[in-house]
PLY file of the C-alpha trace (Angstrom):
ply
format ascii 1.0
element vertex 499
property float x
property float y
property float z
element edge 498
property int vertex1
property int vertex2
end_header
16.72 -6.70 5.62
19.52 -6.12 2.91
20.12 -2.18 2.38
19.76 -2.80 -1.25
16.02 -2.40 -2.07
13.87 -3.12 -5.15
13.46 1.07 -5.29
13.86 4.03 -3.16
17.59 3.53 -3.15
19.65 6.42 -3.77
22.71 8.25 -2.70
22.13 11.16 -0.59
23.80 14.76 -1.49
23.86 13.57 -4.95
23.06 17.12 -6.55
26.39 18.72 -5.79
29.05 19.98 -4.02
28.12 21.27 -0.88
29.41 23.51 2.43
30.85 21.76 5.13
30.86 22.91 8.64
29.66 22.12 12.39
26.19 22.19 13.84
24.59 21.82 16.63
20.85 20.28 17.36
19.55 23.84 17.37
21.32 24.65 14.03
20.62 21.54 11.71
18.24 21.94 9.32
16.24 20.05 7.23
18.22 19.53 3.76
21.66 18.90 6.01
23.30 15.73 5.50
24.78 14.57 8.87
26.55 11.17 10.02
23.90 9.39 11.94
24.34 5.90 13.61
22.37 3.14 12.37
23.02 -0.42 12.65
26.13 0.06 15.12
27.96 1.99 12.29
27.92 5.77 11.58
26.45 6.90 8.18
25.59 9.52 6.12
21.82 10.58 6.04
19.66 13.35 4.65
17.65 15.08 7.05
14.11 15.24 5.53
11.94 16.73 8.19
11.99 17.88 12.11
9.73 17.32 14.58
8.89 17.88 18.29
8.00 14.59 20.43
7.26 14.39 24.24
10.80 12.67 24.17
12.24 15.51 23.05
13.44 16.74 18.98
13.81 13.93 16.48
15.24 13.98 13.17
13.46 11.87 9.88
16.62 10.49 8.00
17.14 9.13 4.53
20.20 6.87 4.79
23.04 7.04 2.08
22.23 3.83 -0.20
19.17 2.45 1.56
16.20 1.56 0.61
13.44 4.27 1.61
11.67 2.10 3.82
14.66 2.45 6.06
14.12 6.20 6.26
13.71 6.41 10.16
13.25 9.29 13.09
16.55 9.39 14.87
16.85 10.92 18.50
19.72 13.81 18.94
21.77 11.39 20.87
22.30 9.18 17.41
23.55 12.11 15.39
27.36 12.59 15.37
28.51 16.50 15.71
31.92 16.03 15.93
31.89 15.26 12.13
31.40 18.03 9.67
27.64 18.44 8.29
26.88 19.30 4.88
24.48 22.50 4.53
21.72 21.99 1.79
22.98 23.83 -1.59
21.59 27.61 -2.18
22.25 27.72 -6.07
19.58 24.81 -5.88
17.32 26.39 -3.86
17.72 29.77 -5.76
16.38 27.61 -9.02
13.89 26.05 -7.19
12.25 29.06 -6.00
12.75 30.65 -10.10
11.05 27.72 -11.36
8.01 27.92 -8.97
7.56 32.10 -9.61
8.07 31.09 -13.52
4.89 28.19 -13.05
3.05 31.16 -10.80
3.27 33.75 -13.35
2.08 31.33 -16.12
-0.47 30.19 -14.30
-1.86 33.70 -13.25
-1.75 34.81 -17.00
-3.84 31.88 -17.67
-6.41 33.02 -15.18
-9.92 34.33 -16.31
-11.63 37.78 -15.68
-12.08 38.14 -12.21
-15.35 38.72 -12.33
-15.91 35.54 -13.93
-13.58 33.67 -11.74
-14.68 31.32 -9.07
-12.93 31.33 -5.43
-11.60 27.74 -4.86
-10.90 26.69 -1.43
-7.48 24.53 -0.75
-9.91 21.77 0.60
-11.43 21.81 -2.72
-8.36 21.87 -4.64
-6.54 18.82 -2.90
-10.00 16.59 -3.74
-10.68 17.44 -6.86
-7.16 18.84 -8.23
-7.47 18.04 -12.37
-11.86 17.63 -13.12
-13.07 20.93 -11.46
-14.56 22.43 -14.73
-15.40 19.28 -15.94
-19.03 17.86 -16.41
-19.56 14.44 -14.08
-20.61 12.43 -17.11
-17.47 13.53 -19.31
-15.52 12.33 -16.52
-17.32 9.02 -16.68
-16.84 9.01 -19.99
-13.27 9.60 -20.21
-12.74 7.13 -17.43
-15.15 4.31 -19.31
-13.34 4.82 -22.24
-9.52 4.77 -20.59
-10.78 1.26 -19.44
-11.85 -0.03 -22.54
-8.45 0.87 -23.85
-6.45 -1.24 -21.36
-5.50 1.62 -19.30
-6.99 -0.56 -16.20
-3.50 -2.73 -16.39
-1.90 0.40 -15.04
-4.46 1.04 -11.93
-3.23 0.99 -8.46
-4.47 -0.89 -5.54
-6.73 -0.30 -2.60
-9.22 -0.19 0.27
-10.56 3.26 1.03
-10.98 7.13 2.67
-11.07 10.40 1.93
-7.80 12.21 0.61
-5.48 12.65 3.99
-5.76 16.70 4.28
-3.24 18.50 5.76
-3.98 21.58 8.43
-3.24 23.99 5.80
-5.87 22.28 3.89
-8.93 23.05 6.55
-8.53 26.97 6.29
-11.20 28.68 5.85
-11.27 32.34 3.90
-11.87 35.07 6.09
-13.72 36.88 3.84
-16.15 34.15 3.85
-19.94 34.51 3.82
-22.95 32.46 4.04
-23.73 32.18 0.19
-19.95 31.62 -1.00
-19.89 28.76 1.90
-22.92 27.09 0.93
-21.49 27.43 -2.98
-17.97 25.73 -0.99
-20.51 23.63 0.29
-21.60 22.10 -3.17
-18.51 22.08 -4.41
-16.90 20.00 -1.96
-20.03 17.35 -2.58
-19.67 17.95 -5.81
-15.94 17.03 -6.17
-16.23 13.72 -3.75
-19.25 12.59 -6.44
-16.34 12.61 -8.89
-14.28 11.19 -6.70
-16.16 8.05 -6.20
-17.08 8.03 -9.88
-13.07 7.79 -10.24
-13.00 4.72 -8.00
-15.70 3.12 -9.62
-14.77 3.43 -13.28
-10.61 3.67 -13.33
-10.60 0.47 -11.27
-7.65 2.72 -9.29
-7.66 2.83 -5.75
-4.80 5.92 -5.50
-6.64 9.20 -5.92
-3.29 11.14 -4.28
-0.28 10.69 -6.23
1.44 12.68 -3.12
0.83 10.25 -0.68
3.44 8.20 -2.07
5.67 10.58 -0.92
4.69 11.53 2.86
7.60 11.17 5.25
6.20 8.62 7.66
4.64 10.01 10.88
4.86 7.13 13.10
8.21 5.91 15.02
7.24 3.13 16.31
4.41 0.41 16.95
3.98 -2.08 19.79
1.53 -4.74 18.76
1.18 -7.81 20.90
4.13 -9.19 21.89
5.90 -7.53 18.86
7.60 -4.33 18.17
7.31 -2.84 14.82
9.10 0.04 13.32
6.31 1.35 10.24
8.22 1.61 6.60
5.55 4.33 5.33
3.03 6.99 5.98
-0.53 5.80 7.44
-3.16 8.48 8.09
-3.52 8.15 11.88
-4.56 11.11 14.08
-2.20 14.07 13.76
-1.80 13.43 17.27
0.09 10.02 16.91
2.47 11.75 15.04
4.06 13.18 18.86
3.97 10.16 20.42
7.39 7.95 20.49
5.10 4.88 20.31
1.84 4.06 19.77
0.00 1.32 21.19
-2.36 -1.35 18.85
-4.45 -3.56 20.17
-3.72 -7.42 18.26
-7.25 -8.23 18.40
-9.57 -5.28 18.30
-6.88 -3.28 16.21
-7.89 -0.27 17.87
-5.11 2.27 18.77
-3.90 4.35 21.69
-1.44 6.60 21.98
-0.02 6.01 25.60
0.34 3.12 27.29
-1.87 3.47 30.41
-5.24 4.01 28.11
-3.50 1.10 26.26
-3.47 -1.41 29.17
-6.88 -0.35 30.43
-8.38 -1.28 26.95
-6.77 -4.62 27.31
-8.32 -5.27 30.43
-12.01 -4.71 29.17
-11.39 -5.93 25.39
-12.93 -9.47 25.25
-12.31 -10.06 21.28
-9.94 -12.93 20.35
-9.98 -13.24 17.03
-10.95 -11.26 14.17
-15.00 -10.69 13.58
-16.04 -12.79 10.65
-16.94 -16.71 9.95
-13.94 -18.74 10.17
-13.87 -20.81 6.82
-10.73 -22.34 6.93
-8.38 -24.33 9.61
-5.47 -26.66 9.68
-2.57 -27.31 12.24
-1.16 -24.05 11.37
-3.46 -21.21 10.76
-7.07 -19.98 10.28
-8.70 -17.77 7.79
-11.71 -15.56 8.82
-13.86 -13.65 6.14
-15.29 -9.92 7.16
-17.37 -7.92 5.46
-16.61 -4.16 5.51
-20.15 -3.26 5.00
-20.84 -5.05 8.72
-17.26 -4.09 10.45
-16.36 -0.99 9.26
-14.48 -0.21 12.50
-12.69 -3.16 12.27
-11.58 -2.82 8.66
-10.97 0.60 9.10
-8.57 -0.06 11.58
-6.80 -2.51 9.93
-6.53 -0.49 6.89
-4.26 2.11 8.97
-2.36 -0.40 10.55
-1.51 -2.28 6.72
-0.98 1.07 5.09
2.16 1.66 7.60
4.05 -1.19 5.15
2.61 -1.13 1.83
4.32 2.10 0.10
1.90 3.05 -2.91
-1.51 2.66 -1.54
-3.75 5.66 -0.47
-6.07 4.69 2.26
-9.76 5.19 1.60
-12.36 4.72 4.45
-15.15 3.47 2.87
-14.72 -0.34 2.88
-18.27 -1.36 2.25
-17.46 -2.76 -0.78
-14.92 -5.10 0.13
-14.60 -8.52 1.38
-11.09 -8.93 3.81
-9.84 -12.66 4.36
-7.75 -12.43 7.55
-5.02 -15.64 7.72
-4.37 -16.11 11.85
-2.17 -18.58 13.66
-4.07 -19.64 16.84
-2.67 -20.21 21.14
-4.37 -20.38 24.36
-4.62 -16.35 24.03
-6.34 -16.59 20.83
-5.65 -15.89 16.89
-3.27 -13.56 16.43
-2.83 -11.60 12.69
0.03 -13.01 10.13
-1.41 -11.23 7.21
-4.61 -10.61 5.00
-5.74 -9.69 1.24
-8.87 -7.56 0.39
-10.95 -8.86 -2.44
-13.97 -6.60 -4.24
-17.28 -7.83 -3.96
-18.08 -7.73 -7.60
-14.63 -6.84 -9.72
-15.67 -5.41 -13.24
-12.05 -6.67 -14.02
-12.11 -9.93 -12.63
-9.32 -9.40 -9.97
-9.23 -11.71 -6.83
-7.25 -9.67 -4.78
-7.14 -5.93 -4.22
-4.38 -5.87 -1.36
-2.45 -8.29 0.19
0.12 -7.94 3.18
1.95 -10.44 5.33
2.65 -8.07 8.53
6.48 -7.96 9.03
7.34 -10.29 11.96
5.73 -13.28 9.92
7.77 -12.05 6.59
10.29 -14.79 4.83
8.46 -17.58 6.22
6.18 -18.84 3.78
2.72 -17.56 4.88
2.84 -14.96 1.89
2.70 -17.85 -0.29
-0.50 -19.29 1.54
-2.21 -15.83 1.41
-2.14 -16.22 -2.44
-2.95 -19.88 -2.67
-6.10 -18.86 -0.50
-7.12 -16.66 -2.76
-6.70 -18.69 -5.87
-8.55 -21.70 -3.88
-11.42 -19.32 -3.63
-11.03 -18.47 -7.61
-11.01 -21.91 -8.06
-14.54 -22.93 -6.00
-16.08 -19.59 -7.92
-15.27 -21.05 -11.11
-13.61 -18.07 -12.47
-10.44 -16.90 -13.37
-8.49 -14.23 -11.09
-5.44 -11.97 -10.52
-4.31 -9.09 -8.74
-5.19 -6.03 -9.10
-2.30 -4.00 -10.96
0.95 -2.52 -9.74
1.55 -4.99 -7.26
3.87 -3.27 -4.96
7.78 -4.24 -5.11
7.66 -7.38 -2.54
4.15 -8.59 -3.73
5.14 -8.85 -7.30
8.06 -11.39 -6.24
5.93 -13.24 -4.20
3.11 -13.34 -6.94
5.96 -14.43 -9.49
7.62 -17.03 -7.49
3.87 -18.32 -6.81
2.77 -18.20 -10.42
6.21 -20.16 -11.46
6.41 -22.51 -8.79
2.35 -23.90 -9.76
2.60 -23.54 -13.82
6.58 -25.80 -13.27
4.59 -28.21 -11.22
1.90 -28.81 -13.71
3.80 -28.56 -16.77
6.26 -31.26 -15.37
3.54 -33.86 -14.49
2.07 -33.10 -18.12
5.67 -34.02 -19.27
5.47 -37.21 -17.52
2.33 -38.29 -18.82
3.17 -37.38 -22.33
0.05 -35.05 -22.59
0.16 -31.80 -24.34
-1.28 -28.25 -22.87
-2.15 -25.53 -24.04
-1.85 -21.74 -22.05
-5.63 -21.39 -21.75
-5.62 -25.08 -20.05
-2.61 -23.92 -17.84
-4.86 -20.94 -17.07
-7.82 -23.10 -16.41
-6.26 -24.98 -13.99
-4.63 -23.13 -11.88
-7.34 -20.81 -12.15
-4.81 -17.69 -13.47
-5.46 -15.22 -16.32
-3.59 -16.08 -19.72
-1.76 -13.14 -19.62
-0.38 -13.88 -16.63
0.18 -17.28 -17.29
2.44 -15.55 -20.75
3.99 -13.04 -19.03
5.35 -15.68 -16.32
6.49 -17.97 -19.15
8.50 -15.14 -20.78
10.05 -14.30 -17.44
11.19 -17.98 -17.15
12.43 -18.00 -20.50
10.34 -20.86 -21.20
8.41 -19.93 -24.48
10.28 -20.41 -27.77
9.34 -20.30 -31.12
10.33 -23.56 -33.49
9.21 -24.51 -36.93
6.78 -22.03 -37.26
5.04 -23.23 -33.88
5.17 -21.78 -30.18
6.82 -24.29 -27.98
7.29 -24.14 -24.13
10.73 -25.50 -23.08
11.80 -26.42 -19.13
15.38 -25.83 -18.67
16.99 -28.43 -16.19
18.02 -25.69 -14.28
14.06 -24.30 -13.05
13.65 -28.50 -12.62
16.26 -28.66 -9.85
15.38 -24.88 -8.20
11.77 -26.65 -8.43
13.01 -29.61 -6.57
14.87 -27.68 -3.92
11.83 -25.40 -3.24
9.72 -28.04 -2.65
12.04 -29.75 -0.31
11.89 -26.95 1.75
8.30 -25.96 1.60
6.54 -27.10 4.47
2.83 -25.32 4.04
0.53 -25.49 1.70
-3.24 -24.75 1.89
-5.87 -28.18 1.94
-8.81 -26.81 -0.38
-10.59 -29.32 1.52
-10.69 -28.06 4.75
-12.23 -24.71 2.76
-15.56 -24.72 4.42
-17.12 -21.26 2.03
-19.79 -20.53 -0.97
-19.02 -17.47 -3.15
-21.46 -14.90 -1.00
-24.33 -13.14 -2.71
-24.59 -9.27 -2.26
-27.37 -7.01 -2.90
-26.68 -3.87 -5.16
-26.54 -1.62 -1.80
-24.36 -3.80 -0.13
-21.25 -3.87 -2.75
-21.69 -0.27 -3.21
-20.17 2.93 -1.65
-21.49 3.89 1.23
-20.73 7.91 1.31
0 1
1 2
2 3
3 4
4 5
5 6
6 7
7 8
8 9
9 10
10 11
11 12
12 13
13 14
14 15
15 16
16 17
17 18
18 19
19 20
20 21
21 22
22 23
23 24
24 25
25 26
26 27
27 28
28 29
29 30
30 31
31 32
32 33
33 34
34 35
35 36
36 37
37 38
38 39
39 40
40 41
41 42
42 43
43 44
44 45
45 46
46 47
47 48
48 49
49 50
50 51
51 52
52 53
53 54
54 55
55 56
56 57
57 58
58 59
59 60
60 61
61 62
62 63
63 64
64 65
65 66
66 67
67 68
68 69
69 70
70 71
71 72
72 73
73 74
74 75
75 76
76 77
77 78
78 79
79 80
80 81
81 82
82 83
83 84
84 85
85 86
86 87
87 88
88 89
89 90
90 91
91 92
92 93
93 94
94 95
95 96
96 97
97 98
98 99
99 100
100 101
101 102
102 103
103 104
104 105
105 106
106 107
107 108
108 109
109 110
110 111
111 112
112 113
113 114
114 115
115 116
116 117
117 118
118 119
119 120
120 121
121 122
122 123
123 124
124 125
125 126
126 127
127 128
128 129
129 130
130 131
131 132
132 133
133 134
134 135
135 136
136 137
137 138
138 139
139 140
140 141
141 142
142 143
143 144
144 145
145 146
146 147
147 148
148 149
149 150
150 151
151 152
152 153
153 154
154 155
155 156
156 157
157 158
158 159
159 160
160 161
161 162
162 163
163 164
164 165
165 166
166 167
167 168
168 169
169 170
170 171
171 172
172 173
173 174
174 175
175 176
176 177
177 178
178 179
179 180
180 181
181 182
182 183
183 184
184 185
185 186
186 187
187 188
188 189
189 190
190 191
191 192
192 193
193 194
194 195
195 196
196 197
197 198
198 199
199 200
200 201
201 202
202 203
203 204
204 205
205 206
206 207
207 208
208 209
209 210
210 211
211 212
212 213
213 214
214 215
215 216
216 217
217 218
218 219
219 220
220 221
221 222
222 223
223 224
224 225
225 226
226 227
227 228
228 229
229 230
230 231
231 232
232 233
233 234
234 235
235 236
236 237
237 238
238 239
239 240
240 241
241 242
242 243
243 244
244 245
245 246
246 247
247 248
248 249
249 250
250 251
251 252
252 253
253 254
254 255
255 256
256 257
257 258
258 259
259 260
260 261
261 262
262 263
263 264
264 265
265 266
266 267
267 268
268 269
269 270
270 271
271 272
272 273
273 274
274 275
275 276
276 277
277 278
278 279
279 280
280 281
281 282
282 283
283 284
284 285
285 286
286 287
287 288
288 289
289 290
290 291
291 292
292 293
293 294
294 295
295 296
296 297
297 298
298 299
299 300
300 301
301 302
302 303
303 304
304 305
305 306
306 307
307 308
308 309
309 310
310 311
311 312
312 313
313 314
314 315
315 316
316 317
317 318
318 319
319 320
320 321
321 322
322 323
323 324
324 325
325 326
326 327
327 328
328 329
329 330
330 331
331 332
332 333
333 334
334 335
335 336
336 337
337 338
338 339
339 340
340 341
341 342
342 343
343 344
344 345
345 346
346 347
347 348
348 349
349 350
350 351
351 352
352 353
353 354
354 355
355 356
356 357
357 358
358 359
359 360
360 361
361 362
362 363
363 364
364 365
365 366
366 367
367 368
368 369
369 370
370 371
371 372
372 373
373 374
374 375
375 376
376 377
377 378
378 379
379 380
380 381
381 382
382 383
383 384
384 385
385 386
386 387
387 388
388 389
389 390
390 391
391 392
392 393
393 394
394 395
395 396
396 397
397 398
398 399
399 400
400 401
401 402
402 403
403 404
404 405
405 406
406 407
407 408
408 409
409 410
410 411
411 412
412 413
413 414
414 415
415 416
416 417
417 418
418 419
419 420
420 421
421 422
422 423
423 424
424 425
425 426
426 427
427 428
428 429
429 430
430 431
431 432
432 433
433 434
434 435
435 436
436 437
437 438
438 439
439 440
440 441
441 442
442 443
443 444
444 445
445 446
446 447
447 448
448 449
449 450
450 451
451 452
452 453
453 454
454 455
455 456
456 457
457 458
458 459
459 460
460 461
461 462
462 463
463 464
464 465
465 466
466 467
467 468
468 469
469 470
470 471
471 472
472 473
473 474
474 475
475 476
476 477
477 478
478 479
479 480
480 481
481 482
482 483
483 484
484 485
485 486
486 487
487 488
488 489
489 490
490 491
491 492
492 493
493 494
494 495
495 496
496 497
497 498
């Protein structure tokens, strides 16, 4: 993978000058920027955090002009001390800290009596951080209303749990008594009510901005016959975090954390392919529907595992309401997971996808392509119009936009043959695509032009021979035919919530 990502590329020790000197394992600190080897070549790296493993003290690193989903934990052995380290910079810190006091004392002079003054507890805060005061229905309101005002383009995307709560987060007060616990109590049911109202009504799926942000807590995964080496943060057991690798299970996607439990799961686990109805199979792959309402475990599981490489999603475990349509490629051992997209069971927005994720030994070979197909082909038997659910993360939305050009070049070329004219809700009709994306992927091509007061679409000969040699080297493509599925029907407790 090319250093140069779509974002989290930076330059590290880019707020400064800074003190150079030597350290030692015991000495470096996180905020030092060391010369670490990666690739066969020593390079500069941030530490960001420290931890203890049972293989001894590892450092997380943010490499100097590399992507962040490159960030890795290092070993002692890869970190040069001969070479000078930079120490973080104090004057920094110093404003840091003045800036947080300055926020403190504001926020203590805004502070009522305290004898009108509720006790919070952290738990309490981290669910329901901004709507504490707020009355359920005006935060229905507010959220209906955001909707109707196209705020819904800017929702985020996924699947299901509670917020991820630190350990900090579980205290308890020791002052506590029975009454102010059962008050904590109703908060805390309280503030996940307006949590799910959230999820219901903002059509987002990312309830914690600061997961984005978590330095990831897994080193590495071995799953199947594969080794994989997680890009992000996934909620697993704190106690995963002090393992060098954990141990996944391709079929049952349950996980373990050493490698004897590991191997004496395999022996006993008789699953062999994921547990839903196959609809779909050619020479190369399968595609099996689940319901998360029937196989929670299941879903739940491969929630974790997909949140490991998608960067801005924050894992929720109810998946009741979601259908997940699981692409496999099939051997004598059995069907073995390329890649999968969620889709809700009734969308108020009309999306057809809420995530989608080719794992990342099957990346760059085409079978993104033939996730998205699938789900148009499904789209296309409901008789309705879809589209994913909005931001698409940095490698979906090329994969969406090479997929949306590649099928509106096609038919706008065999229109041109025949002579016929077409309109964008046509295009749209046919390929089963919202108008607005149909418009927006026009105006990326540079394809829509305005002449003699009319709005013309133009095909340079350039996108006709990247067209050509696209197709030439596409070799998949999904048979709608071979589609063996009716749009299921769901009863109101079924596409619901289930906490």
């Amino acid at each position: 993978m090319s250093p140069n990502g779509a974002n989290g590329e930076a330059e590290v020790g880019s707020d400064g000058p800074r003190q150079k000197g030597k350290a030692t394992p015991d000495t470096l600190q996180v905020g030092c920027i060391a010369f670490v080897t990666k690739d066969g070549h020593s390079r500069r790296a941030e530490i960001l955090s420290i931890k203890e493993t049972k293989s001894g003290r590892q450092f997380y690193c943010n490499f100097d002009n590399f992507n962040k989903r490159l960030d890795e934990w290092v070993p002692v052995s890869r970190i040069d001390f001969d070479q000078d380290v930079e120490w973080p910079n104090p004057d920094k810190d110093k404003q840091k800290d003045a800036k947080t006091k300055k926020t403190a004392t504001v926020a203590k002079k805004s502070q009522p009596a305290k004898k009108t003054q509720k006790r919070v507890g952290k738990r309490e805060q981290s669910v329901a951080s901004d709507g504490q005061t707020s009355h359920p229905w005006t935060e229905f309101v507010e959220s209906q209303s955001k909707a109707d005002g196209n705020d819904k383009a800017n929702a985020s995307l996924e699947l299901g749990a509670t917020p991820n709560l630190g350990p900090d987060e579980m205290e308890l007060d020791e002052d506590e008594t029975p009454a102010s616990a059962a008050k904590k109590e109703h908060a805390q049911s309280f503030s996940r009510e307006q949590e799910i109202e959230k999820l219901r009504t903002s059509g987002s799926m990312t309830q914690n901005p600061a997961e984005i942000s978590r330095i990831r807590n897994i080193s590495k995964v071995e799953f199947g016959r594969y080794v994989l080496f997680p890009w992000y943060f996934s909620p697993y057991p704190e106690a995963f975090s002090q393992e060098d690798c954990i141990y996944i299970c391709e079929f049952c996607l349950n996980y373990y954390g050493d490698f004897k439990s590991f191997s004496r799961h395999r022996m006993k686990c008789t699953l062999q392919h994921p547990p839903g109805n196959e609809i779909y199979r050619d020479d190369f792959v399968s595609f099996f529907e689940i319901d998360g309402r029937r196989q929670r475990t299941w879903c739940r599981n491969l929630c974790l595992l997909s949140k490991m490489f998608l960067d801005h999603k924050t894992l929720y475990y109810d998946v009741d309401p979601f259908l997940f349509y699981v692409m496999t490629t099939r051997d004598d051992r059995g069907s073995h997971l390329i890649g999968y997209f969620s889709k809700e069971k009734e969308s108020a927005d009309g999306y057809n996808v809420a995530c989608i994720l080719t794992m990342p030994q099957y990346q760059r070979k085409g079978y993104g392509r033939l996730l998205i197909q699938f789900s148009y082909e499904l789209s296309k038997i409901e008789g309705k119009l879809g589209s994913p659910e909005k931001p698409l993360s940095d490698l979906g939305l090329l994969s969406y936009r090479q997929y949306w050009s590649e099928n509106i070049l096609d038919l706008l070329l065999s229109k041109s043959e025949s002579g016929e004219k077409v309109t964008i809700e046509e295009i749209a009709t046919r390929l089963a695509m919202t108008t607005q994306d149909v418009e927006h992927t026009l105006q990326a091509l540079k394809m829509q032009v305005y002449h003699k007061g009319e709005h013309k679409v133009v095909i340079p000969d350039k996108l006709v021979e990247q067209r050509a040699k696209s197709r030439a080297k596409q070799k998949r493509q999904v048979d709608s035919q071979r589609i063996q599925w009716k749009p299921p029907v769901f009863t109101a407790a079924s596409r619901t919530w289930g906490w």
